[in-house]
N, C-alpha and C positions, 0 to 999 in steps of 0.2 A: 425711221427704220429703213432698212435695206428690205423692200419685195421685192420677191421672185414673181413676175405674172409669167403661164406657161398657157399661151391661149394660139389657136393655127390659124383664125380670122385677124385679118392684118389689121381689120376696122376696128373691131373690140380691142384688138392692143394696144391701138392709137388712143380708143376713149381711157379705156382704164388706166394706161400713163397720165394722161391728162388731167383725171381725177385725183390720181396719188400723188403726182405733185404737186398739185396745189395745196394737199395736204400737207405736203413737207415734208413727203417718204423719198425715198432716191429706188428707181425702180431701174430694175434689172427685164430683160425680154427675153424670150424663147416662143419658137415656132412649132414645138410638138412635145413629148412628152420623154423620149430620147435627149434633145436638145435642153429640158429642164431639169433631170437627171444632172449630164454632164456641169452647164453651168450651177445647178444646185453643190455638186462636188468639189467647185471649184473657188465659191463665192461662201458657201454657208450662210446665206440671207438669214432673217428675223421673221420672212413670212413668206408664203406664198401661197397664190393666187393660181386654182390648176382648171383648168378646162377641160372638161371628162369624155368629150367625145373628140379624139387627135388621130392622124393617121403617125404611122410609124411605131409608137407607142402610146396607148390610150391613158388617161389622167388615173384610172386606177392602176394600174401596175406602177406605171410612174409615184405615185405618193405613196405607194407599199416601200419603193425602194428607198426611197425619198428618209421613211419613218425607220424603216432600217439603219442606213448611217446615222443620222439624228442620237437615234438609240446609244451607238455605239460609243458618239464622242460625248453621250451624258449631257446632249443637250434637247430640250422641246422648243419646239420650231414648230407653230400652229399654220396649219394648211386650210383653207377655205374655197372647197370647189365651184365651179364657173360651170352652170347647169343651164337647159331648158327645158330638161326633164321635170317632169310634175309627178309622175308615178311614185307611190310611196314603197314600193322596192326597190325601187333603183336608187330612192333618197337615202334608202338604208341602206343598200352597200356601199352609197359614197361612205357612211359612217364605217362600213365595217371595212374598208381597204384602209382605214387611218385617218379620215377627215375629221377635222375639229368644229366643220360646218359648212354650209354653204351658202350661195349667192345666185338669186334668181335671174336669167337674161331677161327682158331687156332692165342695165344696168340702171340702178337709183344712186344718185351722188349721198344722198343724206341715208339710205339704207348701208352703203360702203363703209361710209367714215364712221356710222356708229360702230359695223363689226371690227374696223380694222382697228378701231381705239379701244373697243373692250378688247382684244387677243393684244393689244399691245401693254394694255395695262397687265395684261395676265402673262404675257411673255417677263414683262420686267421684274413678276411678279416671283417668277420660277428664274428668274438668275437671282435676282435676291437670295434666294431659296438656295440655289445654287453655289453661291458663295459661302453662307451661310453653313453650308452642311461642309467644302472643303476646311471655311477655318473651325471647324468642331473635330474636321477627322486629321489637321494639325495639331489642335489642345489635347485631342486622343490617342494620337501616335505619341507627345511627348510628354502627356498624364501616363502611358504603359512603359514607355522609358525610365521617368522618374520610381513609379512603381515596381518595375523590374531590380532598378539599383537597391531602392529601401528593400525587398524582401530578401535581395541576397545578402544588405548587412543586417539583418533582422537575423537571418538562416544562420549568420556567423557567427554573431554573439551569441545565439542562445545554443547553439550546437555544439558548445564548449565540454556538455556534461558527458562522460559514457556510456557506451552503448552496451557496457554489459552487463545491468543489473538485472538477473531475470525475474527477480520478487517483485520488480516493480510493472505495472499495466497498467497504458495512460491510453486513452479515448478525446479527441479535440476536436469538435464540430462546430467553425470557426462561421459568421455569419455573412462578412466580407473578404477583399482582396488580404486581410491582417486580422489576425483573431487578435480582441481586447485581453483573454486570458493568455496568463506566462505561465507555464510552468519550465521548472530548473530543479536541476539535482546534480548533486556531487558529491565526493568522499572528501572529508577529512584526514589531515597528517596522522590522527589519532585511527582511522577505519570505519569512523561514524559516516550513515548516511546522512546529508542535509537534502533536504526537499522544500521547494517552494510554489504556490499556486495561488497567484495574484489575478485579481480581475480589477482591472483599470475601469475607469468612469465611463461610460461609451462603448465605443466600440471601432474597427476598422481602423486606418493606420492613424487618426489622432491617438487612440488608445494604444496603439500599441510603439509608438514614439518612447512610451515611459519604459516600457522594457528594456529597451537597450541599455539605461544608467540602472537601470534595479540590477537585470540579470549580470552586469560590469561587477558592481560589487558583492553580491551575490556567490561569485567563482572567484574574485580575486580572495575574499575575507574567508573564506572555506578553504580553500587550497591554503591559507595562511595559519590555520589552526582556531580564529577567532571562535568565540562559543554563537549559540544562538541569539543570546539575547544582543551580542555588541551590532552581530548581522542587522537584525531586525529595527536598531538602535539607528545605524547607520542609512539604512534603507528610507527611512523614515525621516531622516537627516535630509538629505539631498530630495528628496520628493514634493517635504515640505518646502524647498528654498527654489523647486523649479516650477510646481505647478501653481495653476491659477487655484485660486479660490473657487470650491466647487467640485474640485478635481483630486481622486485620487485612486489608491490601490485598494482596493480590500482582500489580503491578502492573510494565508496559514503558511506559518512556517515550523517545519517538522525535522527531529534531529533522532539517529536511532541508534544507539550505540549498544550494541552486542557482548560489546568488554564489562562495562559496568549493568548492562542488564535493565536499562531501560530509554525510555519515551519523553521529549519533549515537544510541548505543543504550543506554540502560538499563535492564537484562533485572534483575528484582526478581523468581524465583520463579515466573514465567509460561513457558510451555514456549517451545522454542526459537524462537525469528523466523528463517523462512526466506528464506533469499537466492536472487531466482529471476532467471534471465538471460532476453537476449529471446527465447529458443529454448524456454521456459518451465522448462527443468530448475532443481537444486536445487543451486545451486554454494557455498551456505554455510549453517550453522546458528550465528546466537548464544544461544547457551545463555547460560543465567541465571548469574550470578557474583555477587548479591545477595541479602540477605536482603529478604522482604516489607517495605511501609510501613509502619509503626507497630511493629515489631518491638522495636527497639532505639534509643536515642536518643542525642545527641552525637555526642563524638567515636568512637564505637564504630560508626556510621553513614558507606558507602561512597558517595559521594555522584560519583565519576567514572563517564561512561559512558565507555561503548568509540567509537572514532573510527574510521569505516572510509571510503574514496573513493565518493562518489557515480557518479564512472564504470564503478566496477566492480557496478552495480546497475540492474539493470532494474525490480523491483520488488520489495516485501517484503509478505510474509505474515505476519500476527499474528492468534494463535485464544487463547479462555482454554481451561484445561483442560477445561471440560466439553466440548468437543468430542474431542478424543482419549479420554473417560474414558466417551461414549455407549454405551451396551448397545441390543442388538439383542433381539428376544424372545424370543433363546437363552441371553442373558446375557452374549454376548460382547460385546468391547469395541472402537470403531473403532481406537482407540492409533494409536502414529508407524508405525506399516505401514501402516495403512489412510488415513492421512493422505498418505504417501511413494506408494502407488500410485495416489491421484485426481489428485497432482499430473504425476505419471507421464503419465497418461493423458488430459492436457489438450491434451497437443502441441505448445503455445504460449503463452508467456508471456501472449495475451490471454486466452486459455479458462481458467486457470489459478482465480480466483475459481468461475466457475460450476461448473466441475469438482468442484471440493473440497464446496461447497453441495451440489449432487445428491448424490455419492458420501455424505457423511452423512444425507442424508434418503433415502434409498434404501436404507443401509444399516439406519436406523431402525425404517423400514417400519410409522410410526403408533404405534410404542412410545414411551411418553412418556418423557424425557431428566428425568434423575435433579438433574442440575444446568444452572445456564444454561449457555448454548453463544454465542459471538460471533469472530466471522470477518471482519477486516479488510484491507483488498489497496491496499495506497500502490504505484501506479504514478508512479516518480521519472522517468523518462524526460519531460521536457517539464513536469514539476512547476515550474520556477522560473518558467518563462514564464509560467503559467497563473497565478501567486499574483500575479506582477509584473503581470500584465493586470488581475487584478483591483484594482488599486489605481487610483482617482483621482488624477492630479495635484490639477489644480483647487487655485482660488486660495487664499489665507490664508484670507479672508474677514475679517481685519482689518487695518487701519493697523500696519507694522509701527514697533517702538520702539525705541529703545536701549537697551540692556546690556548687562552684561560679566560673567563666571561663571566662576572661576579654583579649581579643585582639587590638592592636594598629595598623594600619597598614594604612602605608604611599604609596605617588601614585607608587613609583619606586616597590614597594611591589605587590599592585592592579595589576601591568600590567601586573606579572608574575605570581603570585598567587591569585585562587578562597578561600575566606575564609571559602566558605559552604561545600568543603568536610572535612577537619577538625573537623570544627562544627558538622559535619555529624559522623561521626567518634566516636566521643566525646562521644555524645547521643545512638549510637550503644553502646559503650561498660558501658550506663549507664540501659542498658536493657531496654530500650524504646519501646513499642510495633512497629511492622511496620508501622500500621495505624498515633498512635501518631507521629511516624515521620515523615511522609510526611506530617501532619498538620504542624508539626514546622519548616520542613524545606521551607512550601508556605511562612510561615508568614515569615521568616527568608531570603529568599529568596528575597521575595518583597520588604523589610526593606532594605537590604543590597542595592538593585539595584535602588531603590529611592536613595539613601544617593548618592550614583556614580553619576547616571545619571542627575538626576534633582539637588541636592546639591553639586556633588564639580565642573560637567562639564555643569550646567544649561541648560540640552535639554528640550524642550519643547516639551510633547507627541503630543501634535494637531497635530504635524508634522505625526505622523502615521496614519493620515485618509483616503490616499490614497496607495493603493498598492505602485506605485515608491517611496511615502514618506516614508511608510513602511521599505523599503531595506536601504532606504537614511539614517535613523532615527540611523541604527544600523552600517553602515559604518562610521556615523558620529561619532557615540561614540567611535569607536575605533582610530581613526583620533585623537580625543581631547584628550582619556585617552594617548596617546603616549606623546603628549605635552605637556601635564599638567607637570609643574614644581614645584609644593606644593601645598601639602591638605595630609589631614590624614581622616582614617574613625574607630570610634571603634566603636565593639562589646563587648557588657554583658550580658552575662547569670547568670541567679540565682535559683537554683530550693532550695523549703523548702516542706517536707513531711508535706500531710496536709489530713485529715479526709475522703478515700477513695482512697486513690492519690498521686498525687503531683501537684503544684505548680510552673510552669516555667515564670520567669519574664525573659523578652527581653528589650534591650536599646541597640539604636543602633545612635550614632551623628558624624556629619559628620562637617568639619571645613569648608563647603562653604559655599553661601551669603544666601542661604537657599531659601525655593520655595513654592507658594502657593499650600497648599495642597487641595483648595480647586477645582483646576483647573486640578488636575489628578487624581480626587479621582469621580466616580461617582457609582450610583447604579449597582446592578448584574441585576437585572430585566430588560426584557426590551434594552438591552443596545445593539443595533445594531451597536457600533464604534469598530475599531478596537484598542482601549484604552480603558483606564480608568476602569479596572474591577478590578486591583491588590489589590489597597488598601480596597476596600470594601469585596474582599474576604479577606482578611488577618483579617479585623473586624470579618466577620463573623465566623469565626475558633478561635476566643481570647473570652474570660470574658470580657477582655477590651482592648483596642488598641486609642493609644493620641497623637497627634504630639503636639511639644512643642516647643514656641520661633516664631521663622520663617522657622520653619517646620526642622531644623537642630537635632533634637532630637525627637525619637520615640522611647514610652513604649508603653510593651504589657505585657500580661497576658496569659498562657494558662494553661488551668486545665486537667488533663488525670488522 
């Protein structure tokens, strides 16, 4: 080591060098406590050796200064004062002016060597130390770098969806630098909301790595017109072919369309979605009937939700389990009681969100939540309005053109592919305003799902007039379309540039026994069934709109 000895007896200098280097130290001198200062500022020695009674400057103000710079450049530098004092006051303010110990006059060579070998073991011990903590606060300047860039593309992808639904109220008490829960929402060409709220395996940014490929197709397969289940299909596709084993989403996905007047639900493993009325009570629970995303792949994968009537809903509640699974600092757990009486105790279907929110942070009480926790409230009452408001008509903003786009498409075809994102697709890149396209794609929509439903697997809506018939209605159709062993459905589109516009003609025939239109088709006004509003809205959005034959062929007409 490099010692500093700062001693004013020129004798004692002479021994104590002669001691230390025979040690093997390289010893630095100074004659007062000024003089050990300065060379101390200039050398930065490994130790020093201070002699407490100096003219000029005594060894305690000196080793004050001494631990001051020390301080500053984040280094310890053990001082060991040079005493003949015996008094144990005066031993103790060597200690309290910054001494790491002392050394009694007249000097012992084997008392020396042991102190100056323990502080030297304990100086090597504190650059170690030293080192140590610089390369941790390099791993931590470029672990907040690397984490700064992931939550800005985190922030980007999932910030896709808009920000102006006000039915919806979302709560997300995330437990690291990355919440494991996603939630996503966006609107459909048709005006339906989608919503999704997935809770990955874990938690913090391994967990939430998966988002970024969920919430990707999520927005692209939404904004393309896809249904829920292809979404959920898809989702489930890529999850299974990137995650390890062990690893996945447990995820609800929720679709609300205001035009047709109801609800579907895809409960994958997320605790139950509560159905709450406008009284705020709790009139249903859809419990989970799926396994997680990425579980399982193909045809081994349940890709139907459940279908329930939007008038039988006032609003729905969706939480991941970390909130029913929050301990309190007793260890208990809020679970579906303590969920079942915040909502209890809301009164009304609007307090019902904030209810649930304080009753878990109250219940909490500052105890930090083991896993994330997310709390979402889709109030459906006035949902369609609000999506439909938010949509610009507004013009093409190009010359429209002529063409013609003609599809065939048989049952083996139907069962695996929706024809409306296509469709949908088509009309995007023919610069379709947004507005004009969810007009074509209701009309288009409804045409399509008559020709299925009622012409090639003849279901009969009436059956939708009761909530259980409801669910039954749309299990059934997928039951029949699996069966069906021939039928075909085409689509024709034709648009001709016309005086302001364009011109979209629609034809849409189906090869079954065909069905009266007159018995699914009733007024919008007025229309308290859980049926029959499709075809009258699809009139209402057309010039013209005509079933022809035995209902197996429908033209339409729209002008934009």
């Amino acid at each position: 080591m490099r010692i500093l000895v700062v001693e004013d007896d020129r004798l004692n200098r002479a021994e104590l060098r002669a001691i230390l280097a025979r040690m093997g130290h390289q010893v630095l001198l100074a004659g007062n406590g000024e003089e050990g200062v300065a060379l101390f500022m200039q050398e930065l020695p490994d130790m020093v050796l201070m002699d407490v009674l100096m003219p000029v400057m005594d060894g305690y103000e000196a080793v004050r200064q001494i631990k001051r710079h020390s301080g500053d450049v984040g280094q310890f530098i053990p001082v060991i004062f040079l005493t003949s004092l015996t008094d144990d006051a005066e031993l103790a303010r060597c200690v309290e002016y910054g001494g790491d110990d002392f050394l009694s006059k007249p000097y012992n060579y084997t008392l020396i060597k042991a102190k100056v070998d323990a502080f030297d073991r304990i100086h090597a011990l504190y650059g170690m130390l030293a080192r140590q903590k610089q390369e941790l606060e390099r791993h931590q300047g470029k672990l907040e770098n690397e984490i700064k860039l992931a939550r800005h593309v985190f922030n980007a992808v999932i910030s896709k969806q808009p920000k102006n639904i006000n039915c919806l109220r979302q709560w997300m008490y995330p437990v690291g630098h990355f919440s494991g829960d996603l939630l996503v929402y966006e609107r459909s060409p048709g005006g339906q909301l989608y919503v999704m709220l997935g809770d990955f395996t874990g938690h913090g940014l391994a967990a939430a790595l998966g988002a970024i490929p969920v919430s990707d197709i999520f927005f692209s397969m939404t904004k393309k017109g896809f249904c829920l289940a292809d979404i959920a299909a898809e989702i489930n596709r890529k999850l299974h072919y990137l995650l390890p084993t062990g690893h996945f989403c447990a995820a609800c996905l929720i679709s609300i369309d205001g035009v047709r007047k109801r609800v579907e639900v895809w409960n994958g493993s997320l605790p139950p979605v509560l159905v709450i009325d406008a009284e705020g009570r709790i009139t249903r629970k859809i419990l989970s009937t799926k396994l997680p995303l990425g579980v399982v792949g193909g045809a081994d994968f349940d890709r139907h939700p459940e279908v329930i009537p939007l008038s039988d809903v006032h609003s729905l509640l969706l939480y991941s389990d970390g909130l029913i699974e929050a301990q309190n600092s007793s260890g208990q757990q809020f679970n579906m009681t303590g969920l079942d009486h915040a909502v209890h105790a809301a009164g009304s279907a609007a307090a019902v969100f904030d209810a649930v929110k304080d009753g878990i942070t109250k219940f909490m009480d500052g105890h930090e939540a083991h896993d994330d926790i997310s709390l979402l409230e889709l109030q459906c009452e006035g949902l369609s309005g609000e999506l439909m408001d938010g949509v610009t008509e507004g013009p093409s903003g190009t010359l429209a053109t002529a063409w013609s786009l003609e599809l065939r498409l048989g049952v083996g075809t139907l069962r695996k592919i929706d024809p409306l994102p296509v469709l949908m697709n088509w009309l995007v890149q023919t610069k379709l305003s947004e507005g004009q396209r969810i007009h074509v794609y209701t009309v288009l929509s409804e045409l399509v799902n008559n020709a299925v439903e009622h012409g090639l697997l003849e279901l009969d809506s009436s059956k939708k007039a009761t909530f259980d018939g409801f669910e039954s209605y749309y299990t059934k159709r997928n039951e029949l379309l699996e069966k069906l062993a021939q039928g075909h459905v085409s689509i024709r589109l034709e648009q001709s540039p016309v005086v302001g516009g364009r011109l979209i003609k629609m034809r849409v025939e189906d090869s079954g026994q065909g069905f009266d239109v007159d018995k699914v088709y009733s007024m919008l006004d007025d229309n308290k069934e859980k049926f029959g509003r499709g075809i009258a809205l699809a009139r209402s959005m057309c010039s013209t709109l005509v079933y022809k034959g035995n209902g197996n062929t429908v033209e339409a007409e729209y002008r934009g």
